[in-house]
PAKELUM-642205 format. One line per field, with one value per residue: residue number from 1; x negated, z, y of N, C-alpha, C, O in turn; residue in one letter. Coordinates in Angstrom, 3 decimals, always signed. Layout:
<drenkes>
drentor [NUM;...] .
n_x [X;...] .
n_z [Z;...] .
n_y [Y;...] .
ca_x [X;...] .
ca_z [Z;...] .
ca_y [Y;...] .
c_x [X;...] .
c_z [Z;...] .
c_y [Y;...] .
o_x [X;...] .
o_z [Z;...] .
o_y [Y;...] .
nudren [a;...] .
</drenkes>
This chain:
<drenkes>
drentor [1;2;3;4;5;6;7;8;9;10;11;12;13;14;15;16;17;18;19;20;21;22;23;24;25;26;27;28;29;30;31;32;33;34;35;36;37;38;39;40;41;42;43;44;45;46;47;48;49;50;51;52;53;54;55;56;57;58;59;60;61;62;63;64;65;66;67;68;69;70;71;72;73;74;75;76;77;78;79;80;81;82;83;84;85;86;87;88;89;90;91;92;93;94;95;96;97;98;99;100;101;102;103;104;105;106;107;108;109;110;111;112;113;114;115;116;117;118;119;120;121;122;123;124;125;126;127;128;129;130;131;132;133;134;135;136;137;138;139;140;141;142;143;144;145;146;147;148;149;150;151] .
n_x [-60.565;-59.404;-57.844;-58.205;-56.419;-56.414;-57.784;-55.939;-55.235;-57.333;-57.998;-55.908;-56.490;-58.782;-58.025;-56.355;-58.178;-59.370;-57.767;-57.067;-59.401;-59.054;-57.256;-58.074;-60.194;-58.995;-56.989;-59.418;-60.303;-57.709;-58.029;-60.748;-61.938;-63.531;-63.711;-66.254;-65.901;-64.023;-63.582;-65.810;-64.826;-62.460;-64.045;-65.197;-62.824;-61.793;-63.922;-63.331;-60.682;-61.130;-62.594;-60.977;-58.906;-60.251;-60.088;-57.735;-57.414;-58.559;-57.108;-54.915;-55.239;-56.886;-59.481;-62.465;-66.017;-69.387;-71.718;-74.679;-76.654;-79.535;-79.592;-80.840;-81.845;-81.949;-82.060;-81.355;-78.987;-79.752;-80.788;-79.749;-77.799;-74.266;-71.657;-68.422;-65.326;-64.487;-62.789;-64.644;-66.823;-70.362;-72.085;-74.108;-72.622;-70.839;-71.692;-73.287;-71.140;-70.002;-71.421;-71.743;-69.053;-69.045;-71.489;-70.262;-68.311;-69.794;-71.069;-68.817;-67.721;-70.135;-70.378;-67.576;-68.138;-69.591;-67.893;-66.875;-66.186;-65.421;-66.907;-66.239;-64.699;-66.909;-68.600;-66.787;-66.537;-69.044;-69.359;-68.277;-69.529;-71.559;-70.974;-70.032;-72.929;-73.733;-72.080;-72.622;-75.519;-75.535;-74.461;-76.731;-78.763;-78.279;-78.226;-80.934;-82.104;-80.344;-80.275;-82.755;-84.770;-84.700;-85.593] .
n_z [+79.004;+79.647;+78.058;+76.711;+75.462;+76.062;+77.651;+80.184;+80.572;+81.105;+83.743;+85.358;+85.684;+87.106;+89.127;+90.121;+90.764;+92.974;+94.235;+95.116;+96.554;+98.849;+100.110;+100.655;+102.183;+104.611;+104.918;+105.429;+107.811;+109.464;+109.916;+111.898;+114.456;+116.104;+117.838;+116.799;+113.977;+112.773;+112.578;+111.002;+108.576;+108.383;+107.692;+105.171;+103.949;+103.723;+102.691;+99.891;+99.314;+99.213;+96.698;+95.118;+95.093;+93.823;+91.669;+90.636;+91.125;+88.737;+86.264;+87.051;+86.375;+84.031;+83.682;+83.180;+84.399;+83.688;+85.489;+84.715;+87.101;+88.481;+90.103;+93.349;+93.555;+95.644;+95.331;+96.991;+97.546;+95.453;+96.306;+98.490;+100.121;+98.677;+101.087;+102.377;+103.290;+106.678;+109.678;+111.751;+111.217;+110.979;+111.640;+109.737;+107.624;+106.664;+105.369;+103.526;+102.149;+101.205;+99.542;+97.738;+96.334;+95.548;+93.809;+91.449;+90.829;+89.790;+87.347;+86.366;+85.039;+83.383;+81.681;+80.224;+79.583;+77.502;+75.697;+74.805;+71.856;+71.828;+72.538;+74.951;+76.721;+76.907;+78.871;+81.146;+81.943;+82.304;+84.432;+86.425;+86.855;+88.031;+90.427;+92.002;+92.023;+93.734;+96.048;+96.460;+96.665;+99.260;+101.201;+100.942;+101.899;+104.569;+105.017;+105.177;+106.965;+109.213;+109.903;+107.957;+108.986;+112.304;+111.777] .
n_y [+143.655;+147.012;+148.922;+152.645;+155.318;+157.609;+161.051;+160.630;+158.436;+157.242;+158.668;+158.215;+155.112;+155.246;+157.051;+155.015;+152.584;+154.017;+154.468;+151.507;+150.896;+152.702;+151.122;+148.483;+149.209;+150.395;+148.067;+146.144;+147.563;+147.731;+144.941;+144.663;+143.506;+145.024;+147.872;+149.454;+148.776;+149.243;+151.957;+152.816;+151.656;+153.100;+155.615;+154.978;+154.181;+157.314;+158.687;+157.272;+158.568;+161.106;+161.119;+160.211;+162.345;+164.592;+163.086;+164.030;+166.450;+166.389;+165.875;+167.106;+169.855;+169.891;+170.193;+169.743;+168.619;+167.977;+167.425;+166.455;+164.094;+162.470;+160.130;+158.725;+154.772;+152.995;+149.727;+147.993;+146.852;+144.786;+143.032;+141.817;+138.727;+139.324;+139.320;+137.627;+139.470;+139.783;+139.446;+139.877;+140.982;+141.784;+145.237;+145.894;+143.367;+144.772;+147.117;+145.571;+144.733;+146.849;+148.252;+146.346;+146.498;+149.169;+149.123;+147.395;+148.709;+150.976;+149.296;+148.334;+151.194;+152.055;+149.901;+151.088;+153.017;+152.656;+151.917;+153.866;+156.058;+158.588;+161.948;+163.319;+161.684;+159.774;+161.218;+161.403;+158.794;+158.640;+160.459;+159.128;+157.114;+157.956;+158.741;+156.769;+155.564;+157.202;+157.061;+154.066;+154.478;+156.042;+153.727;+152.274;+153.651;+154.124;+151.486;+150.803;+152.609;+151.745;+148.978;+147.595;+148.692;+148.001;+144.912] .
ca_x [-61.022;-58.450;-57.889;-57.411;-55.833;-56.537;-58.511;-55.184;-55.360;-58.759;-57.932;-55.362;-56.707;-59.779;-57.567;-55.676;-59.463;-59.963;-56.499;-57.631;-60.411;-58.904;-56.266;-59.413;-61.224;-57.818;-57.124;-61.021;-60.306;-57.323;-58.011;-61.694;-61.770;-64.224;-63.124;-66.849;-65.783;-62.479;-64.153;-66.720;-64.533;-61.541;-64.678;-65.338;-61.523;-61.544;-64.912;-62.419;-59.571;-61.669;-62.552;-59.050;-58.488;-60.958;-59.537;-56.365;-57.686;-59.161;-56.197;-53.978;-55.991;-57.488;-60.527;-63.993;-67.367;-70.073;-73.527;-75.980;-77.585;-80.960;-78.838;-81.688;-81.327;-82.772;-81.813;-81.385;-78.005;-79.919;-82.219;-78.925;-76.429;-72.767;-70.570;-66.677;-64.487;-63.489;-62.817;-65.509;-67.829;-71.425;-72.183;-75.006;-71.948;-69.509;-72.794;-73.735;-69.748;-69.913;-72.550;-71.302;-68.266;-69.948;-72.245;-69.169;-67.747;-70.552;-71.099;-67.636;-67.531;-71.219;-69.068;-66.405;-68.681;-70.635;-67.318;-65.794;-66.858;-65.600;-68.090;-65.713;-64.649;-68.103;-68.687;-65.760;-67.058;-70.477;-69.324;-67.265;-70.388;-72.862;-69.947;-70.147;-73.933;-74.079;-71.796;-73.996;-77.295;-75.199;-74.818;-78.103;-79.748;-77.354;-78.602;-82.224;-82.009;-79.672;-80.253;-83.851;-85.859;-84.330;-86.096] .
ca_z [+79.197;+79.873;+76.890;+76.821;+74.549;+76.312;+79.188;+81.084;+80.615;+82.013;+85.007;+85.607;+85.804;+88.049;+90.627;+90.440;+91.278;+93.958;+95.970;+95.765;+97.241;+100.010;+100.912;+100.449;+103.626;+105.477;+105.417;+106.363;+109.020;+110.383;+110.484;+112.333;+115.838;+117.338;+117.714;+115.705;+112.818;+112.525;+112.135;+109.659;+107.211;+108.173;+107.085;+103.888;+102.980;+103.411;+101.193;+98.622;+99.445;+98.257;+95.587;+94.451;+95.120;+92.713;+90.189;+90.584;+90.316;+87.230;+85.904;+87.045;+85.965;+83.053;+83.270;+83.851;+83.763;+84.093;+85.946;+84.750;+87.860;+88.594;+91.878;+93.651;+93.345;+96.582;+94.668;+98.589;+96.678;+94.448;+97.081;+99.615;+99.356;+98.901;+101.971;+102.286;+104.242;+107.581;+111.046;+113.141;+110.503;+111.841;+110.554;+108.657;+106.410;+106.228;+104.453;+102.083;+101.221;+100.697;+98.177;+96.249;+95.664;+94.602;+92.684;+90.820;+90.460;+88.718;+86.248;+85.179;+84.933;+82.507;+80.656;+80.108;+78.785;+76.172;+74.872;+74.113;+71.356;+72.495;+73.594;+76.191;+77.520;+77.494;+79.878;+82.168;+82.667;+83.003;+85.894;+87.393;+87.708;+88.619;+91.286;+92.587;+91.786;+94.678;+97.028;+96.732;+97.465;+100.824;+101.866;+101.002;+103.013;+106.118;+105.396;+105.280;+108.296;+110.466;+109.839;+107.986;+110.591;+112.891;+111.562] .
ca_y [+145.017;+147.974;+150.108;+153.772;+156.131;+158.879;+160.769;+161.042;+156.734;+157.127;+159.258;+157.211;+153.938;+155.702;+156.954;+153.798;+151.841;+154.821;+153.839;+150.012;+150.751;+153.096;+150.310;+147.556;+149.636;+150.195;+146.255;+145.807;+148.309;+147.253;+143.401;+144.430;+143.540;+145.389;+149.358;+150.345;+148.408;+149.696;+153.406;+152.473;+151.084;+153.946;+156.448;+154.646;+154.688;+158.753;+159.285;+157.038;+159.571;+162.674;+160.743;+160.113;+164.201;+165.122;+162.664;+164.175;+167.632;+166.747;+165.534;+168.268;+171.216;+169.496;+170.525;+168.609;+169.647;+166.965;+167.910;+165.343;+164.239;+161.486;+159.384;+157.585;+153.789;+151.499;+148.621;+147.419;+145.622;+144.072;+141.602;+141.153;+138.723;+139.839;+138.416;+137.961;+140.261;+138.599;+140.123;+139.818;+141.801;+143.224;+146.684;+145.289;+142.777;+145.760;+147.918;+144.704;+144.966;+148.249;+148.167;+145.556;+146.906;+150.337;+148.505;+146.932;+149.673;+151.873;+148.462;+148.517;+152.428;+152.278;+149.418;+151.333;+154.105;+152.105;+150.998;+154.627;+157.053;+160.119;+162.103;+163.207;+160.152;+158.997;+162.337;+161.339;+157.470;+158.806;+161.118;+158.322;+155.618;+158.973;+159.302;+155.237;+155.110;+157.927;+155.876;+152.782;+154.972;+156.016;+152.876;+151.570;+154.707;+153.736;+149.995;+151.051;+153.444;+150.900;+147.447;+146.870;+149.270;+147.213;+143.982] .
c_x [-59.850;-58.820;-57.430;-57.392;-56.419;-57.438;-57.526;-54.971;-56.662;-59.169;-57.046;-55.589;-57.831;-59.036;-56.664;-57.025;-59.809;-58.987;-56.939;-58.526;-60.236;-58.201;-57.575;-59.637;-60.190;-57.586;-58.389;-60.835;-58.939;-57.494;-59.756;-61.104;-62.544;-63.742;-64.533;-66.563;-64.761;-62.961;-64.912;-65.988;-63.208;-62.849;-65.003;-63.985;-61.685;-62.360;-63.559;-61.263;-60.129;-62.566;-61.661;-58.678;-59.271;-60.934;-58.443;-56.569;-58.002;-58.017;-54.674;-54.030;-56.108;-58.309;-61.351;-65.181;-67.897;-71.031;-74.033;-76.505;-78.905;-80.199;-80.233;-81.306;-82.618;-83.097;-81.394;-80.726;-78.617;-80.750;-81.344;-77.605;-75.235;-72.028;-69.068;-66.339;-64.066;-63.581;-63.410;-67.274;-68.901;-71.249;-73.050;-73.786;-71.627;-70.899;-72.859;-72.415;-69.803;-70.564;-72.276;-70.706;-68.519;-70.686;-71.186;-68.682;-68.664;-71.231;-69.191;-67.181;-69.134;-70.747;-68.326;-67.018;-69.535;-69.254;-66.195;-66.804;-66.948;-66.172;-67.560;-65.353;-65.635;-68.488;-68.012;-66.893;-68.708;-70.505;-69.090;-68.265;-71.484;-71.662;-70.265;-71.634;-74.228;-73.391;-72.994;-75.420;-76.442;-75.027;-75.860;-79.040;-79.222;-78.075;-80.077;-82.627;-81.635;-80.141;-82.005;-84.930;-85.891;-85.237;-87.463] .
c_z [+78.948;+78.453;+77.064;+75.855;+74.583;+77.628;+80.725;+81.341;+81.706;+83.788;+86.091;+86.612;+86.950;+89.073;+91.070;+91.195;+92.533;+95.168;+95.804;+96.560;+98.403;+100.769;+101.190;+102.327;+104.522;+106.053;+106.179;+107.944;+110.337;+110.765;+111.087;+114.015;+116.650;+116.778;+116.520;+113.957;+111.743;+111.817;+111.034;+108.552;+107.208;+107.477;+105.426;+102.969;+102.942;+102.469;+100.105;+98.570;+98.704;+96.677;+94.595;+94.204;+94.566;+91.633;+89.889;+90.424;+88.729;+86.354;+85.558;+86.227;+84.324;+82.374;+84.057;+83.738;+84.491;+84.264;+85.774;+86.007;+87.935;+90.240;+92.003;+93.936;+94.736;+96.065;+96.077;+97.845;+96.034;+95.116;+98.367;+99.239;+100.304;+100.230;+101.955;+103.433;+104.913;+109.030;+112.284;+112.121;+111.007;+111.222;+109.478;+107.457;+106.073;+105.490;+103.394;+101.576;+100.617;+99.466;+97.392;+95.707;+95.266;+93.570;+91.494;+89.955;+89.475;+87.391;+85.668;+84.225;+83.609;+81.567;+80.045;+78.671;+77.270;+75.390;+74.131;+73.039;+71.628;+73.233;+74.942;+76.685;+78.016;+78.790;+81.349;+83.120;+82.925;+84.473;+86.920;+87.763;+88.051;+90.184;+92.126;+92.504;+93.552;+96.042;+97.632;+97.708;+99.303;+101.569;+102.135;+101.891;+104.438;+106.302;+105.861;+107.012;+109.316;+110.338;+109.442;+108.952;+111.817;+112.701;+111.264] .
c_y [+145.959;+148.412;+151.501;+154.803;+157.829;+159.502;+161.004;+159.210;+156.620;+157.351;+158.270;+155.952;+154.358;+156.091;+155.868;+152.683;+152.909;+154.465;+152.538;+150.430;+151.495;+151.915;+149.390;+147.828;+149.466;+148.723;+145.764;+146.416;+148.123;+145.858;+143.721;+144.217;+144.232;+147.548;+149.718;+150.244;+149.100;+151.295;+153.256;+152.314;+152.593;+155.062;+156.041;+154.855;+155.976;+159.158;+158.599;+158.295;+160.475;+162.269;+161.246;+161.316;+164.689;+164.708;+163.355;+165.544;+167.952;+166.391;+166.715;+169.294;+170.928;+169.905;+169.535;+169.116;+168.571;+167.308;+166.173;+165.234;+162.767;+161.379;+158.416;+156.265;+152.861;+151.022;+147.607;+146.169;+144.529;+141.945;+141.101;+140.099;+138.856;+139.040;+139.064;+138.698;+139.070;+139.543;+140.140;+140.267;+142.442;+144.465;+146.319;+144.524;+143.786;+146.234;+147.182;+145.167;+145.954;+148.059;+147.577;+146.150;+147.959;+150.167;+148.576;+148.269;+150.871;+150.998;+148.874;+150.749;+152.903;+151.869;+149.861;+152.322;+153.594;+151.817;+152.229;+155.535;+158.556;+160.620;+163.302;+162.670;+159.800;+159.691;+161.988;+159.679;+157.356;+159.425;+160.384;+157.028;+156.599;+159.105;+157.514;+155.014;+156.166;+157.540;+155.063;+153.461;+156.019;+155.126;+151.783;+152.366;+154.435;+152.297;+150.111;+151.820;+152.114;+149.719;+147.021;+147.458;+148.973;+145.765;+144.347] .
o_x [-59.223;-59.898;-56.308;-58.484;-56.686;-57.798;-57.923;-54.511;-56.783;-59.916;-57.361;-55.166;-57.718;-59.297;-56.254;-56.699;-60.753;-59.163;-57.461;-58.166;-61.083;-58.499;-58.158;-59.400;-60.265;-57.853;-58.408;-61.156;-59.028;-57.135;-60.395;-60.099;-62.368;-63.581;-64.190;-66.799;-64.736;-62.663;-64.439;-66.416;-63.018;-62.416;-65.014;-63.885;-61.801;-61.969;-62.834;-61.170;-59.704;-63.009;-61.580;-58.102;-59.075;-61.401;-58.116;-55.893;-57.878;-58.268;-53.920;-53.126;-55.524;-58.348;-61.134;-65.395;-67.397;-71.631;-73.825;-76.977;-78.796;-80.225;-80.645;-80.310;-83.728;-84.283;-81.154;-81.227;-78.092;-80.987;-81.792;-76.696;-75.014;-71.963;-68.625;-66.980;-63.610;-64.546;-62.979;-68.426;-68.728;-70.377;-72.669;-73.898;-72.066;-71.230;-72.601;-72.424;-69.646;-69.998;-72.418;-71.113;-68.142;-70.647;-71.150;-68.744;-68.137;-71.819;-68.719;-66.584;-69.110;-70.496;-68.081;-66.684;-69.907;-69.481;-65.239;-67.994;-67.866;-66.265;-68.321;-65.601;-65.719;-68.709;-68.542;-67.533;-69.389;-71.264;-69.445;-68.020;-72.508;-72.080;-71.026;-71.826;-74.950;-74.031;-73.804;-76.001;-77.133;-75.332;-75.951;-79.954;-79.978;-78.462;-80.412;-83.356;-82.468;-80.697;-82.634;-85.775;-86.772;-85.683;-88.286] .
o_z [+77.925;+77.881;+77.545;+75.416;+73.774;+78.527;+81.840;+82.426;+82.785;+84.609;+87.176;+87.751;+87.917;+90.123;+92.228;+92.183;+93.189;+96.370;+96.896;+97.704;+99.258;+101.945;+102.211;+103.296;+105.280;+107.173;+107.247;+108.985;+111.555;+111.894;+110.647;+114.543;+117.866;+115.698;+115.435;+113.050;+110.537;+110.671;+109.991;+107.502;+106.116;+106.381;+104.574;+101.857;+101.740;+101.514;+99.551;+97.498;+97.571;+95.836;+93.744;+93.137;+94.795;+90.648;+88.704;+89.516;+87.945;+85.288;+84.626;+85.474;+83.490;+81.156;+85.050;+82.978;+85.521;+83.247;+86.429;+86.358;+86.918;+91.176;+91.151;+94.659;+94.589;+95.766;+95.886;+97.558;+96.035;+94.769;+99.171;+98.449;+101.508;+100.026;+101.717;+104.478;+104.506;+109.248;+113.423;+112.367;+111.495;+110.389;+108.316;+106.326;+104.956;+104.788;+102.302;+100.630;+99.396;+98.442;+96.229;+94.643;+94.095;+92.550;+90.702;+88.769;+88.563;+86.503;+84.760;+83.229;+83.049;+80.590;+79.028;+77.489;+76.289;+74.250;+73.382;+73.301;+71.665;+74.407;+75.668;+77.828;+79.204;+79.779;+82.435;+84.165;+83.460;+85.398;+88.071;+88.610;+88.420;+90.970;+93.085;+93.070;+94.411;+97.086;+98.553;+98.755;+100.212;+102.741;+102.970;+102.527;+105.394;+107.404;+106.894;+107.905;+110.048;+111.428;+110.241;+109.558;+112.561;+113.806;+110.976] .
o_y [+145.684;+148.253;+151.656;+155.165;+158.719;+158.743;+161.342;+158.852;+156.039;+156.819;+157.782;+155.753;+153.605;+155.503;+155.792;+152.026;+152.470;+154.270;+152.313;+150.153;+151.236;+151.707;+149.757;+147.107;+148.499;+148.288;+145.153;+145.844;+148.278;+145.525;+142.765;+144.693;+144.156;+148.117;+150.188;+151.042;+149.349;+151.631;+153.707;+152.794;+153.131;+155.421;+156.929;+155.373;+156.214;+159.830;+159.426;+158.893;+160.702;+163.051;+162.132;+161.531;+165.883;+165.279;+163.295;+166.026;+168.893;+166.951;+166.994;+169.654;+171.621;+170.079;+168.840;+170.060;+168.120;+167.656;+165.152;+166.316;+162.082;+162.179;+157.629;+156.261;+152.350;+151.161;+146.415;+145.082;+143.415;+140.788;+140.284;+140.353;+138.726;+137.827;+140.187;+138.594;+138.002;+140.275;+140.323;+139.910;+143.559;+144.710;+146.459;+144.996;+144.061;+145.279;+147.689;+145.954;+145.964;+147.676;+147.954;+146.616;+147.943;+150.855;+149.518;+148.590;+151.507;+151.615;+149.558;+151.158;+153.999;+152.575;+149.212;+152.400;+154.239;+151.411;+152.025;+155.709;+159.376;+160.261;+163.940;+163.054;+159.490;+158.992;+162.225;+159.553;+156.481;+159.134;+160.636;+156.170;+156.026;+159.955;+157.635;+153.938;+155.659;+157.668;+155.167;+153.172;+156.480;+155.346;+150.883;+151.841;+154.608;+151.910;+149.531;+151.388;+151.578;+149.586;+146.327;+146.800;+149.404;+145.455;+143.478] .
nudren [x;x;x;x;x;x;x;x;x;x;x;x;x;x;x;x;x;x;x;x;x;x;x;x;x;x;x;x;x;x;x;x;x;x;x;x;x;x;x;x;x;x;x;x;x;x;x;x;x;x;x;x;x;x;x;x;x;x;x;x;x;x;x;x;x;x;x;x;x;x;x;x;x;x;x;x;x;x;x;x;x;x;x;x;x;x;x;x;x;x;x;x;x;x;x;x;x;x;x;x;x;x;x;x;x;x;x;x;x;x;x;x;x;x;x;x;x;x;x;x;x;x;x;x;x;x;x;x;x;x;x;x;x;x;x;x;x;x;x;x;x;x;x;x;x;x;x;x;x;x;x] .
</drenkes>
C-alpha cells in the first residue's frame, strides 16, 4: 500500500493513476480495429484527461472543496464478467472494461480513505472514489441503455 505524507503525495499519486488510465484507453484505442472502437475508448481517455486537469488544479491552487454527493450504483459490474483487452473488442467488452477498471479504482480510492486520519485527506480520497464511483455509473447507464435493452 502507497504511503503518503502529504495531500501533495496524494494528488500526486491520483494524477499519476489518471495518466495510466488515459494512456490504458489510448493503447485500447489505438490497437482497436474497427474505426467505432477506436472513438469509444479515445472518449474515455479525454473524460480521464479532465480528470487529471482538475487534479492538477487542485494541486496548483491548493484549494479543494468536497460536495458530498449520493452517485447512483447499477451494480451492472457487479453480475458481468471482467474481459481482457484485445483488438477486436465489441462495445459491449470495451463498457465491461470500463467498469472494472472504475470499479477498481473507487475500491482502492475508499481503501486509501479508511487508512488515513486526516480529516482532510480522508475528504480528498472521498472526492476521488465519489469521482470514479460516477465514472462506473456512466458506463453502466451506456451498458444498460446499449447492450442489455438489446437482449
Amino acid at each position: 500500500m502507497e504511503k503518503f505524507n502529504s495531500l501533495e503525495d496524494i494528488l500526486n499519486f491520483a494524477i499519476k493513476n489518471e495518466q495510466e488510465a488515459v494512456d490504458f484507453y489510448l493503447r485500447l484505442a489505438k490497437n482497436s480495429k474497427g474505426e467505432e472502437m477506436k472513438i469509444v475508448f479515445e472518449e474515455f481517455a479525454q473524460e480521464e484527461v479532465k480528470h487529471k486537469a482538475r487534479l492538477q488544479k487542485i494541486k496548483d491552487e491548493g484549494t479543494f472543496e468536497f460536495k458530498k454527493e449520493e452517485v447512483m450504483d447499477l451494480n451492472i459490474s457487479d453480475y458481468i464478467v471482467p474481459t481482457v483487452p484485445h483488438p477486436d473488442m465489441s462495445y459491449p467488452e470495451a463498457l465491461t472494461l470500463a467498469m472494472a477498471k472504475e470499479k477498481a479504482a473507487f475500491k482502492l480510492y475508499m481503501r486509501l480513505h479508511s487508512k488515513v486520519a486526516d480529516a482532510g485527506l480522508q475528504a480528498v480520497f472521498l472526492d476521488l472514489a465519489q469521482e470514479e464511483s460516477k465514472h462506473k455509473l456512466r458506463f453502466e447507464l451506456e451498458y444498460d441503455e446499449f447492450v442489455m435493452r438489446e437482449n
